[in-house]
N, C-alpha and C positions, 0 to 999 in steps of 0.2 A: 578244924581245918580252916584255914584262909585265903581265899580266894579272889585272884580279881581277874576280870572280866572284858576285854578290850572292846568295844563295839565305836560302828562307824555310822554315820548319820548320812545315807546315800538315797538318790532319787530314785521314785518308784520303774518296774521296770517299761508301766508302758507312758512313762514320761517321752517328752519328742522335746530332742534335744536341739536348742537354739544356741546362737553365741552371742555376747556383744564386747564393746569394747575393742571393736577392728578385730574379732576372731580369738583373742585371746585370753577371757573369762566366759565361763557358764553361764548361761541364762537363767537366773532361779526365778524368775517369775512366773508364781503360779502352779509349781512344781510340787507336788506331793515326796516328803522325805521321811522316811522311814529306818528303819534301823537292820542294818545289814542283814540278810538273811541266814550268813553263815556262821554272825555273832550270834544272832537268835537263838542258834541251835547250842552255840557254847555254852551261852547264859542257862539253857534248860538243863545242857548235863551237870555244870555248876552248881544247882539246885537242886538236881536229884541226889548229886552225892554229900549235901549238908545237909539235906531231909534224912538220911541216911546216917552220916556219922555227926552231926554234930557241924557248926559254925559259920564261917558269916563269905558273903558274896557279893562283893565291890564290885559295881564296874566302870572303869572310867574311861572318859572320851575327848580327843583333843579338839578341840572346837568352839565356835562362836555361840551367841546366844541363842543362835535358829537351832541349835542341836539341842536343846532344853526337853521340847515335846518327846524327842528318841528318847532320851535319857529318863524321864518321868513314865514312858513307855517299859522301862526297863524296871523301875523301881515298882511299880504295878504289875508287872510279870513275876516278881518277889526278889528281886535283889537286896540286899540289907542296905546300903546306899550308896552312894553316888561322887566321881571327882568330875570336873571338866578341867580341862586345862586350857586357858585362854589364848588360844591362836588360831589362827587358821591353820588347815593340815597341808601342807603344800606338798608332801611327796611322803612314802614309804620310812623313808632314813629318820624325814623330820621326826614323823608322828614317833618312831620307834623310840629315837634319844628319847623325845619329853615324856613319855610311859617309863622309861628307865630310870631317869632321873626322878620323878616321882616316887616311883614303885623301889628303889632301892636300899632306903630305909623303913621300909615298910612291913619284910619280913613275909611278903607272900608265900604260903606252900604250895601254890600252883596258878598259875596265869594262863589262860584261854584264851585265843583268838582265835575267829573263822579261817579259813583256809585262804580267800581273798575277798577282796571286797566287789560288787558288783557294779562298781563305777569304771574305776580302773583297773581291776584285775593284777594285781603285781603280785601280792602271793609272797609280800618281803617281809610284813612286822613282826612275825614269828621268829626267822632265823636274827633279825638284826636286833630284836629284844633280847632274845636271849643271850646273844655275843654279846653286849654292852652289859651284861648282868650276869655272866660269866655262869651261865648255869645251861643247862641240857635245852636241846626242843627238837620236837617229834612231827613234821608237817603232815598235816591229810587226813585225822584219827578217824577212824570208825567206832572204836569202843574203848572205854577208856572205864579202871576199876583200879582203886586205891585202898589198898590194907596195908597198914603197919609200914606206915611211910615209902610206899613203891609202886610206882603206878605202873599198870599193865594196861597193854595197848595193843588194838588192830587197826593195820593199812593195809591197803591196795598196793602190791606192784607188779610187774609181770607177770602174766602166766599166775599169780596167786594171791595172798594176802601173806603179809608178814606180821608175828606178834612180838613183841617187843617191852622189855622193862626197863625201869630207870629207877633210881633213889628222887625223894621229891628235894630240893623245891624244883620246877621245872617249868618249860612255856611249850604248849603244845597248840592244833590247829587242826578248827573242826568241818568235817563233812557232812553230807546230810544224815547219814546213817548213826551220827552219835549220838542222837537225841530226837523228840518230838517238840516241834515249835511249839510253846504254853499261849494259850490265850489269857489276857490279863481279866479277871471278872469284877465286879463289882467290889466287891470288897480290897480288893487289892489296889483299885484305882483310887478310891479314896482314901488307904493308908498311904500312898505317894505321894502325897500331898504333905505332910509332915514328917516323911522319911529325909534327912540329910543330904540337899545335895551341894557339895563345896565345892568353889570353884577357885580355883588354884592358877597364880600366873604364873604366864611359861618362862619356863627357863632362859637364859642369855644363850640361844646356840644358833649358829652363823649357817643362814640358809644356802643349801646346796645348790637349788634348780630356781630357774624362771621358766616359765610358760613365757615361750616366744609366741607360739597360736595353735586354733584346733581347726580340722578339717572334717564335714562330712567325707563320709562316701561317695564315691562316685554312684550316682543313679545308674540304677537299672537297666541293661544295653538290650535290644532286642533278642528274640530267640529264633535263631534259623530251625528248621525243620527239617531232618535229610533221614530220607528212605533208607530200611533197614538194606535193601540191596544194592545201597550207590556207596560201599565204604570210599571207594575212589574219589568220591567229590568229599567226603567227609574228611579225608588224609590230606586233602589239599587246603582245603579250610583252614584245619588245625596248623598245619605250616606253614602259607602263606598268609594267612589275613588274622589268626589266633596268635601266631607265633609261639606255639607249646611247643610244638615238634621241630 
C-alpha cells in the first residue's frame, strides 16, 4: 500500500503571537515550529497500517526551507521519505492544488490529512484535494481499517457516530482518536538523516488570497460582579451597556 501523508509545519501552541510588516505577516522570530498535531496522528495511523500490510509512507509538505526540521521530524517518526514543494502556503486552496498536482501521478492508495491545522483552522485540504483528484474523502476519522482495497471508517456526528466505507484510492482527515502520537527514538532519528528528502518546485498556479493584515484580540474588559438576587440590574446590564438582549 502507498501512502502519503500531508503535514503542516505550524507554531507551537504556547507561542505569543506578534506581527510585523504593518500587521500584515507573522512574526517567526524565535518561534518554536512543530509539526501539526492532527498530521502527527495521520502520520502514526499511516504507519500502523504499513507495519501491518505491507508498504511505504510519503509525506509531503508545502513549504520553505524552515519546514525542513518538521519534516525530518516526520521521517524519524518512520515515514519512508519525504517531498517539500517549494512555496510558501498561502491559503488552504493553494496548498491543496500543489499536493494535487504532485500527488497525481503518483498513484497514491490513500492520502491523510489532519482534520485542520492549528494555525489557522480552515479544515479545507482534505475536501479541495480530493475534488482536484477526483477521488472520495471522509473529513474527521476516528478509525480507519483497510482490507482488500476498502477502507472502513469511524466519525462523529450528531447524537452518534457514523461508520462508513469507500473503495481506496481515497483522502481522508484525522482526529485525535485515530491513532497514538509516536515519539521518534534514537534510532529513527539517525536513519533520517539519509532517508530521501526531495524538494520539488511549485507548480505555476495563480495565487487566490493576499493577507491585507492580522489583528489581535481585543484585551480582556473587566468583570462586573452582580448578586445572585439583583437579576434586575443584571437584565439591565445585558441590554443597555452589553447590548445581548
Amino acid at each position: 500500500m502507498k501512502i502519503l501523508v500531508c503535514i503542516s509545519n505550524v507554531p507551537d501552541t504556547t507561542t505569543k503571537i506578534t506581527f510585523t510588516d504593518n500587521n500584515t505577516k507573522f512574526n517567526t522570530a524565535g518561534v518554536q515550529f512543530i509539526i501539526n498535531p492532527y498530521d502527527e496522528l495521520a502520520l502514526a495511523r499511516a504507519l500502523e497500517l504499513t507495519e501491518k500490510q505491507g508498504g511505504t509512507v510519503t509525506v509531503v509538505n508545502v513549504g520553505l526551507a524552515d519546514s525542513d526540521p518538521s519534516i525530518r521530524k516526520a521521517l524519524a517518526i518512520g515515514a519512508t521519505d519525504a517531498i517539500r514543494i517549494n512555496a510558501e502556503p498561502i491559503d488552504a486552496y493553494f496548498v491543496a492544488e500543489q499536493i494535487a498536482s504532485y500527488a497525481k501521478n503518483e498513484n497514491f492508495d490513500l492520502i491523510l490529512t489532519g482534520r485542520e491545522s492549528i494555525d489557522y483552522n480552515s479544515g479545507q485540504v482534505c475536501g479541495l484535494l480530493a475534488e482536484m483528484l477526483g477521488i472520495p474523502s471522509v473529513n474527521a476519522i476516528n478509525s480507519l481499517e483497510i482490507e482488500n482495497g476498502i477502507a472502513t471508517m469511524m466519525r462523529d456526528i450528531d447524537g452518534g457516530r457514523e461508520k462508513l466505507s469507500a473503495k481506496l484510492p481515497l483522502v481522508a482527515s484525522a482526529l485525535q482518536e485515530l491513532a497514538e502520537a509516536r515519539i521518534p527514538n534514537m534510532r529513527g532519528i539517525m536513519s533520517a538523516r539519509t532517508k530521501p528528502l526531495t524538494i520539488v518546485e511549485a507548480a505555476g498556479i495563480e495565487k487566490n488570497s493576499a493577507t491585507i493584515g492580522f489583528e489581535l484580540p481585543a484585551a480582556k474588559g473587566s468583570c462586573k460582579m452582580i448578586a445572585p438576587e439583583n437579576a434586575e440590574q443584571l437584565i439591565e446590564l445585558l441590554h443597555n451597556e452589553a447590548k445581548v438582549i
